[in-house]
N, C-alpha and C positions, 0 to 999 in steps of 0.2 A: 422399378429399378432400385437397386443398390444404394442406400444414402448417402456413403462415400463417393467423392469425384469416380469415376470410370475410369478405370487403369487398365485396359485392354481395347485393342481397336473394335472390336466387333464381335459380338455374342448370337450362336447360332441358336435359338431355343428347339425341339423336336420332343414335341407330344406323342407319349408313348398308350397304346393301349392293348393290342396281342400281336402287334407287328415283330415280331420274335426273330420271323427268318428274314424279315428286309432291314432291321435295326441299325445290324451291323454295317451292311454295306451303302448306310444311310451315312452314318458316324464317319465310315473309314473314306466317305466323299468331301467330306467337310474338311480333316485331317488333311485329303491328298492339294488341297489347295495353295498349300505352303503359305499359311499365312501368321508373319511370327506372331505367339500371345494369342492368337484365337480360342475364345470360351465357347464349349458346348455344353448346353444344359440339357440332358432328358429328364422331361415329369413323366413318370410312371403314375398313372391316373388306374392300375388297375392294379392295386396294392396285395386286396383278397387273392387272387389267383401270380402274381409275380412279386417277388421277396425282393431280397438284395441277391443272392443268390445269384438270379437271373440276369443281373447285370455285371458280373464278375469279367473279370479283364476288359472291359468297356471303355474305351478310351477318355471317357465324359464324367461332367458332373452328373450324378444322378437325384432328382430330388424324389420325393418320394411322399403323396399324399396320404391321407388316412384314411380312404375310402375313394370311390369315383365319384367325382364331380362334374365330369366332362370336358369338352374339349377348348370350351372359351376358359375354363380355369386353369387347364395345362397351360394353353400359354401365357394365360396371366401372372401365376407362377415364374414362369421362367423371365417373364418381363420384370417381376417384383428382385429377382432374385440376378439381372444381369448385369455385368461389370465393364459392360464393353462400351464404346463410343458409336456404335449403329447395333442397331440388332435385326436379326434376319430371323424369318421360321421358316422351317422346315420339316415337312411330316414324314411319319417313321417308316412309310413303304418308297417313301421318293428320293432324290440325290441327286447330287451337284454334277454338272457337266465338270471336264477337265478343265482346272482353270474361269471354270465361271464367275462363282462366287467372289472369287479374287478380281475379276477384271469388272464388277456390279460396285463391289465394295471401293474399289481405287476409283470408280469415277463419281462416286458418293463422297470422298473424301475431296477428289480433284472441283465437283461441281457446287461443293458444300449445302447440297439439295436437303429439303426434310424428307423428300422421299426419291427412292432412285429405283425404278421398275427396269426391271427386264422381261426379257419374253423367255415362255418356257414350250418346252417339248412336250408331245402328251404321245403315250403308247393307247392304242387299245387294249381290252379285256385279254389278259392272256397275250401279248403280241410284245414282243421286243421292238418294233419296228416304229419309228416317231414320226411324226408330224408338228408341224408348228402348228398350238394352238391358234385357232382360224378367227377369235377376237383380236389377239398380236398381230396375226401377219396384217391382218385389216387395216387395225389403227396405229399399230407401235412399233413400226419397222424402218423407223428414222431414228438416228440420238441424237440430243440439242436437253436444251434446260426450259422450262417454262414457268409462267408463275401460277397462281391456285387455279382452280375449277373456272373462275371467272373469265384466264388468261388462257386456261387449254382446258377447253371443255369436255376432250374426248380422255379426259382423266376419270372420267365418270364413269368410264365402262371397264375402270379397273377394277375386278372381282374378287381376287385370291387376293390375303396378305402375305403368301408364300411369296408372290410374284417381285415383293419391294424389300428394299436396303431401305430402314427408316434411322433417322439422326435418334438416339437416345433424349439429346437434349427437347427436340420437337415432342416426342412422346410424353416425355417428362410435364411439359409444359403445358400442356394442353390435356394433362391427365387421360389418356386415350388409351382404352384398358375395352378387350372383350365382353360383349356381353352374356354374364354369366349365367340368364334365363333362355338362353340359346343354346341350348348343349349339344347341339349341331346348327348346321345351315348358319355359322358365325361371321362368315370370311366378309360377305359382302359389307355385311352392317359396318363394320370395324374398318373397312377400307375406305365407304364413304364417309363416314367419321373424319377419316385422315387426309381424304383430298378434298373436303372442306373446308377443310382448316391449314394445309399446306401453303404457305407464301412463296413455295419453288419445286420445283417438280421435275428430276432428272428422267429423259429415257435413254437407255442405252441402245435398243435398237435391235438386240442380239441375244438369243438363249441362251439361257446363263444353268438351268435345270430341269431335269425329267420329270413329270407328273405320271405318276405308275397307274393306270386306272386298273382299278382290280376290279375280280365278282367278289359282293358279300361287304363292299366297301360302302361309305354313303354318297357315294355319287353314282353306284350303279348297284344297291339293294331296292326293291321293293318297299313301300311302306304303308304302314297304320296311319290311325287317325292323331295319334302322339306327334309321328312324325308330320300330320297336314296340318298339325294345329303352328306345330315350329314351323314352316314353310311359309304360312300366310303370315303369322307373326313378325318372322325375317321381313316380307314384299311389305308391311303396313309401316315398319317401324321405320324401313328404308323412306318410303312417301312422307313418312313424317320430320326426316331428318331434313328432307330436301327441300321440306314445305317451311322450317322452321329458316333457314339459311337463305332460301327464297327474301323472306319478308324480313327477316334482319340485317341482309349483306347485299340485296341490291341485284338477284341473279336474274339471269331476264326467264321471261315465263318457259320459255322451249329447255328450261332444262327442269323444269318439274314436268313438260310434256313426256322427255325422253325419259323420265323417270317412271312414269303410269304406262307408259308403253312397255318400259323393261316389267313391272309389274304385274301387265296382263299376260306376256308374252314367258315368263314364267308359270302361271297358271295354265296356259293353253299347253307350253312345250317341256318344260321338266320338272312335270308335276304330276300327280292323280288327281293333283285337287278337282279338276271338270269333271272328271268321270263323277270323282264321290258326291259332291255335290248336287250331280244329277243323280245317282242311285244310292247314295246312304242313305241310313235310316235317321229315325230324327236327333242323334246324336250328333248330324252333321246341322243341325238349325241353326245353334249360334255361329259357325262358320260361314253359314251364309248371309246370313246380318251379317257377319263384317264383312264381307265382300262384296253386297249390295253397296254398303257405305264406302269403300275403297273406290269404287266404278263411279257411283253418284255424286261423289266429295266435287271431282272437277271432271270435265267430258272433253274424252281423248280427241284433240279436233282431228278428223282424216288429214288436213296438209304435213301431222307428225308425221306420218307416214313417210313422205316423201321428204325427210330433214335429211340434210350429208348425211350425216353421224349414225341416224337410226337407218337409215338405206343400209350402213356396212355391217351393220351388228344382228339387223333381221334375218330372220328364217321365211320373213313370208316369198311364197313364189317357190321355194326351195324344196326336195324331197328329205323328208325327214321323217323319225320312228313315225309322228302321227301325221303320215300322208303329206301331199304337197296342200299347203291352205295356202288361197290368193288372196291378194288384197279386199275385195268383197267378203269371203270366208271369212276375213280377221273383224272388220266392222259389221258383220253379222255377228258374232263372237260378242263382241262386245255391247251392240247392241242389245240381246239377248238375255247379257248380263245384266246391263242397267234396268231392265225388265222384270229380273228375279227369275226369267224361265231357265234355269238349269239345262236342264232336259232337251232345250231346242239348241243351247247353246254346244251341249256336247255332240251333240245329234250332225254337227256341223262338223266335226273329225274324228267322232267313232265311225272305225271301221267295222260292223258287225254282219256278221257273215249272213247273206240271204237267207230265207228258207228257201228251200229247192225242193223239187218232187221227187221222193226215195223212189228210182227205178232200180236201183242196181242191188244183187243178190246181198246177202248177210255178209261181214267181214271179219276176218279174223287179222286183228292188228297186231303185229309182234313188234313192240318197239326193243329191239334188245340191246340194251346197254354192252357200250362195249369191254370185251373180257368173258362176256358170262354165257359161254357157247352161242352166239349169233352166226358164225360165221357157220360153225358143225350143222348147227338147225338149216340155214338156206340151201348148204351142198345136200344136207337128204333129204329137201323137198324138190330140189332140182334131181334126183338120182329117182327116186320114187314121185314122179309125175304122175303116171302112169295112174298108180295105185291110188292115187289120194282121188283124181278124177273121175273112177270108177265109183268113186265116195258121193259123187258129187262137190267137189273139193278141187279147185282151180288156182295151180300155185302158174302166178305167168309171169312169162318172160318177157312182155312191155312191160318198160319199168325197169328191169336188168340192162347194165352196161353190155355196151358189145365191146369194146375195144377199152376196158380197164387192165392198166397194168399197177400190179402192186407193188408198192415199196419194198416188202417183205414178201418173198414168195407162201402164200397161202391166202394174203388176203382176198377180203370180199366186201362191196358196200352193202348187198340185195338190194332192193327197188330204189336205187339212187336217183335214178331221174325223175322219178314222182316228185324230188324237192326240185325239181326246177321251175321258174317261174313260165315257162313255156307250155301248152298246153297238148302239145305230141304225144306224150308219154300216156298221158289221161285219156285221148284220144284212141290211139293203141290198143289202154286197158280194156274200153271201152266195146270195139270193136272183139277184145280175146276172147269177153265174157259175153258176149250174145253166140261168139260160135258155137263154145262149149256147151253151153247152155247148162249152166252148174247152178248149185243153191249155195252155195259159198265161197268165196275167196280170199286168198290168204298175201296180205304184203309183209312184207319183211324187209324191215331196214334201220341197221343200229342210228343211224344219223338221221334220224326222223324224230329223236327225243330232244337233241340239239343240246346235254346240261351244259356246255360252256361257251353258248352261242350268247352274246352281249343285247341282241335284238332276238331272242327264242320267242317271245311273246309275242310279236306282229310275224311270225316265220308261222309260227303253231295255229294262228287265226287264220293265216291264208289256206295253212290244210285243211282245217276244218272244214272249208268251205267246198272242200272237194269232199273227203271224209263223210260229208253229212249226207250226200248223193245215196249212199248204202242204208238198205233198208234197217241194219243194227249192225254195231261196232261193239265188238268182242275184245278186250286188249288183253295181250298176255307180255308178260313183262319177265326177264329171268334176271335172276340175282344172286348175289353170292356170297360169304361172310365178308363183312365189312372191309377187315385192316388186310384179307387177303387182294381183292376187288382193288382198292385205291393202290395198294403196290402196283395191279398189274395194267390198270389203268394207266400209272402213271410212265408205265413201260410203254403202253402203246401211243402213247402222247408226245414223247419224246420219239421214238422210232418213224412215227408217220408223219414228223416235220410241222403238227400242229403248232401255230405262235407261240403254245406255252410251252414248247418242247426245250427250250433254253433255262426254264425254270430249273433249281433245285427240289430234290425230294420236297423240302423243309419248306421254302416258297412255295411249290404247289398244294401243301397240304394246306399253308396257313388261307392259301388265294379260296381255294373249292372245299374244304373237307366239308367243312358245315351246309352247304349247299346238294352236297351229292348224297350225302349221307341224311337226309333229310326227304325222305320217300314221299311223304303227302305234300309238299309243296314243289316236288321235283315235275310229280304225275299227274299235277291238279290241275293243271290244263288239259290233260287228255277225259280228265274224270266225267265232263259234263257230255264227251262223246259215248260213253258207254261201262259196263262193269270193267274193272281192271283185276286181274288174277296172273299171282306170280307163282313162275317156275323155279327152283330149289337148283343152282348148279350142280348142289353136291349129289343129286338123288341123278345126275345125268338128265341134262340139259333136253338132248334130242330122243332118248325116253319118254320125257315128261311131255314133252309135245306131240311126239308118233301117240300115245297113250288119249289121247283127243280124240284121235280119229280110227282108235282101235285098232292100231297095226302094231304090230308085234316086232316087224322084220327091222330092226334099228339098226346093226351092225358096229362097224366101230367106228367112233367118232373119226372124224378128218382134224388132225391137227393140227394147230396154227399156235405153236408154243411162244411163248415173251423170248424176247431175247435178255441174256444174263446181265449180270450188274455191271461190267467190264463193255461188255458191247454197248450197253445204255449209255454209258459215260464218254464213250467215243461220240454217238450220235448227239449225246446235249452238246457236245464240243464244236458240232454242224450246227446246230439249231442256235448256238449263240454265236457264232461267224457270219452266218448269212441271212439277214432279214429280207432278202426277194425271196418267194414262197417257192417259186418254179427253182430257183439255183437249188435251195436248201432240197425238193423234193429230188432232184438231180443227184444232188452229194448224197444222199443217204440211202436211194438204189442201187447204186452204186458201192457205195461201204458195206451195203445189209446181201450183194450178189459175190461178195468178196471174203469177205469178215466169215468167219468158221466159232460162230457163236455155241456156247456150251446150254445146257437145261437152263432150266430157268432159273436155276439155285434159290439161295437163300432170301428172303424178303428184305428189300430196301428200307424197312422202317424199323425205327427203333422200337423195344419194348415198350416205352411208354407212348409211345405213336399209336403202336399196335392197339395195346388198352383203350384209349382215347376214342379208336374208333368204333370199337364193340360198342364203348360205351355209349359214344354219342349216337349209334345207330338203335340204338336197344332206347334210350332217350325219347328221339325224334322222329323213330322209326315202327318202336317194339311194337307198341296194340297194335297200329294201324296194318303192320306189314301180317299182323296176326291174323286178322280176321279175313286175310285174302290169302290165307295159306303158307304162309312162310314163319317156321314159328321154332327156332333152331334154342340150341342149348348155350346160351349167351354165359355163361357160369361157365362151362365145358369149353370154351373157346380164352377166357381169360385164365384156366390152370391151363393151358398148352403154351398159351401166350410164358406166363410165367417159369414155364420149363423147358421153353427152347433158346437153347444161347444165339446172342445177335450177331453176326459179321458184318461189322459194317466196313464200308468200299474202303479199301487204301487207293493206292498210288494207279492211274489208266498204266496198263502194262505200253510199253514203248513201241512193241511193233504195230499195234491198235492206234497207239497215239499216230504214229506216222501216217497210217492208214488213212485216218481221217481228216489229216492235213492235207492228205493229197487228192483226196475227195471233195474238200473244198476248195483246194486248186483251180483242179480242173472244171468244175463246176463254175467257179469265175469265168475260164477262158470260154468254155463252152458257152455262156450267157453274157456275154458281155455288155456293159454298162448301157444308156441310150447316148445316142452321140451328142457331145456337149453344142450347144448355140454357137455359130461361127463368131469368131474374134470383134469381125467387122458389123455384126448383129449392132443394130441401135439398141441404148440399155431402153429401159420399161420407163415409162413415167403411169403416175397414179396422178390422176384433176380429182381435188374435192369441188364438184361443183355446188354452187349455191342454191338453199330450196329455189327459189322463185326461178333461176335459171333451169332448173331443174323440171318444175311444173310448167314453164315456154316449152320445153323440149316434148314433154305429152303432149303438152295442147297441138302442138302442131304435127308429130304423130297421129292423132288423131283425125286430123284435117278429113 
């Protein structure tokens, strides 16, 4: 902080690093709080690629490092550099509820607390639609004031620093600064730092902020062995904080329990580290010495299990990405661990697909991304049936919807029902392909690739599992110039009521672009079922495919054109009105049966968007998409790019505007809310019951 006394109530700090399209509406949440003298500090931590420039008309302070340091330095930065009497963070995709901030900060003043928590909202991947995070509703859905960790234990399971209003002077005093060899995974360490050391502890009881989860963010990317080394580093340094506070301040043992708990149960549930540690190679050694020593240090006794506190905050018993684990599962887990068996330990929640006996003919897998003729392809395997089967070539109609109605008249899912987790459809299949008695068959289903599915990875392993039945899996994939594809992608994203359909151009490019445009980690789940070979939009989609099976007779594509920039803007206008999925799908059949949409016109992306994505597909894409056929004039794409002037959207024309209000209207009235609990309803009460009250209660269950 600032040397000088603090002349400002409260300083918001918000670490910056490509958040470009949420920045704004970050800043202008802070702003809308009315709070007089409020300071906002952005660190721009990504100096090389954002100037000052980028920050021009920004309501905030901007500071501005010399290089990237990461994210415990942004806000240590902003800490060293703020003037306020409490300070708050806030990250540059997320924002203030109305009036939250203001109503966190007033009872931080009123309760004169060193830390004042509030609860926050969390959207899913792509989804407007919130929930209260389900550690808040758990623990922190009462406001009162408490004293440290020793006085309110369940302060321990506060995670984010985002989540607290801290006193400057607390922070001050107790020198409580991020730690800087953490350049991710900071939040936890830096909170238990703080409710260690806090002699008072405000909750307010009430969301006060939105947590925006994105794809390509670090709570929902994929990661390296970089990121497992920070991971474990985060869970060791936490056990060591607890262990040192333990033996100096008198905390009784159950909370260095629930601390090795929260440490294992990081490792088993938001982590790779079990898989790598069972399958990496010997780069993962030293990580496994420390995680031997982690497990071995102290042994989780089973009664943690059953503590109040850890009962509300576990996963075990629960369906989760990695399966439901029962309480046996978890003390095998851990057993396992203190063992050094890896291998057995992970073996206990990999899900990995049987081997099964390949009876069923060769498959020809069209995963086609949507945009890039999937729908043209299924209507002329559906028209030409006939012909392909004569081929020996079985395109079937289990698996096809019978009573699908499109948003947009011309859509199509093809073999939609193969993703359900019901076994009819497979059944069906099953049944088509002995009649026919074919040596090949063909599915086709754009929503089988799943890119902006948050769980695509336990969706894609359960296919597999069916997938692997076929004696060989053929995948054909079609694609189509980069910065043309994500324009129209993001047309049909918004029209079809998708979560992200509420997004901005600028927002969805910054959420997805590097992830879509990224072919070998897009496909690399389907890679291990068979060759993958892409089809060229621009050479004609359903050419490229009749040409497979030597049919000539293609005809002319069936189109199913984007709707224009004007209609676009109506339906984002639905998609951020209505977070129920069935209203919003309501409102926008309704608009898209009405609305007298023009071509597709001009592309929603700027010049330098356009560039950006050439580029990065030519990048992350170029060799790999090369040597499976797709191998376009990436130079010839960037002088068109450079010599088409941009339109970009003005004003939704008004009779559109109107249109769409009244689409959301009635979409209300037609869905109307769930009936609220009667008046005379008794309210809810929550028992923390006591372990040992708790362990009475089994034992005589058990009887």
């Amino acid at each position: 902080m600032s040397a000088e006394e603090p002349d400002c109530p409260i300083t918001v700090v918000i670490p910056f690093y490509d958040e470009t399209a949420f920045l704004p509406a970050a800043v202008e949440s802070v702003i809308a709080q009315g709070i007089d003298g409020i300071e906002i500090i952005v660190v721009n931590d990504n100096p090389e690629v954002f100037g000052e420039a980028a920050f021009h008309g920004l309501q905030a302070t901007v500071i501005h490092h010399e290089f990237n340091r990461g994210l415990s330095a942004a806000r240590n930065s902003g800490i060293v550099a703020a003037r306020g009497r409490h300070i708050a963070f806030l990250d540059a995709d997320d924002y203030y509820l109305s009036g939250g901030l203001k109503a966190q900060w007033e009872y931080a003043v009123e309760t004169g607390a060193d830390m004042t928590h509030a609860q926050t909202l969390m959207t899913a991947v792509g989804s407007t639609k919130t929930v209260i995070l389900p550690r808040d509703q758990r623990l922190f859905r009462k406001s009162g004031v408490r004293g440290g960790l020793s006085k309110s234990e369940r302060c321990q399971f506060i995670v984010s620093s985002w989540s607290c209003v801290y006193s400057a002077d607390f922070l001050a005093r107790h020198a409580l600064r991020f730690d800087e060899e953490q350049r991710k995974f900071e939040d936890r360490l830096f909170v238990l730092g703080a409710v260690c050391r806090a002699e008072t502890i405000a909750y307010l009881g009430r969301p006060t902020r939105v947590w925006r989860k994105r794809a390509g963010s670090i709570s929902t990317s994929s990661t390296g062995f970089d990121e497992h080394e920070l991971q474990l580093g985060l869970i060791e340094k936490c056990t060591t904080l607890v262990v040192d506070r333990s033996g100096h301040h008198g905390l009784p043992e159950r909370v260095y329990q629930r601390e090795l708990f929260q440490a294992i149960s990081r490792i088993v549930w938001d982590t790779r580290l079990l898989e790598m540690l069972a399958k990496g190679g010997a780069e993962y050694d030293p990580l496994r010495e420390r995680v031997l020593k982690l497990v071995r240090s102290e042994k989780l006794k089973p009664r943690t299990l059953s503590d109040t506190l850890v009962m509300r905050i576990s996963r075990i018993g629960e369906q989760t990405a990695r399966g439901c684990i029962e309480e046996g599962d978890f003390l095998d887990i851990v057993r396992f661990l203190r063992q050094g068996k890896f291998d057995r330990a992970y073996s206990v929640v990999a899900q990995e697909p049987p081997m099964l006996e390949k009876k069923l003919p060769d498959l020809i897998l069209h995963l086609g991304l949507h945009k890039t003729g999937t729908t043209s392809i299924q209507k002329w395997c559906l028209s030409h049936r006939d012909q392909l089967l004569a081929r020996g070539v079985l395109f079937p109609k289990a698996g096809l919807p019978d009573d699908f109605r499109p948003i947009r008249e011309g859509g199509f899912p093809g073999h939609q029902e193969l993703m359900k987790p019901n076994a009819s459809a497979w059944d069906d299949l099953r049944h088509a392909i002995a009649e026919s008695n074919c040596e090949t068959v063909i599915i086709s289903c754009e929503n089988m690739l799943m890119p902006l599915r948050p769980d695509r990875e336990k969706q894609i392993a359960a296919l597999g599992v069916r997938l692997r039945e076929f004696a060989s899996v053929r995948i054909v994939v079609g694609v189509r110039r980069p910065d043309v594809w994500l324009d129209r992608l993001y047309r049909e994203i918004v029209s079809n009521g998708h979560g992200a359909g509420a997004r901005s151009v600028d927002e969805f490019l910054c959420e997805y672009q590097r992830q879509l445009l990224d072919l070998p980690s897009l496909l690399g789940p389907f890679a291990a079922l068979g060759d993958i070979e892409l089809i060229d939009y621009a050479d004609g989609p359903v050419a490229g495919f009749a040409r497979m099976f030597d049919l000539t007779d293609v005809g002319t594509d069936p189109s199913y054109p984007s709707p224009d920039a004007h209609a676009i803007a109506g339906a984002r206008l639905i998609n951020a009105s209505l977070t129920d999925k069935q209203r919003r799908i309501s409102a926008l059949r309704e608009y898209f049966q009405i609305i007298e949409s023009e071509a597709t016109g001009p592309t929603l992306l700027t010049r330098q968007q356009r560039r950006e994505a050439v580029e990065l597909f030519r990048l992350k894409s170029g060799d790999w998409a090369a040597e499976r056929g797709y191998m376009p004039d990436y130079d010839a794409m960037i002088a068109e790019i450079e010599g088409t002037p941009a339109f970009p959207l003005r004003d939704l024309p008004q009779p559109q505007l109107e249109l769409a209000l009244r689409s959301i209207q009635r979409a209300e009235i037609n869905h109307p809310t769930k009936r609220p609990r009667p008046k005379s309803a008794p309210p809810s009460v929550t028992l923390m019951l006591q372990p040992w009250i708790w362990r009475v209660i089994q034992w005589l269950r058990g009887r």
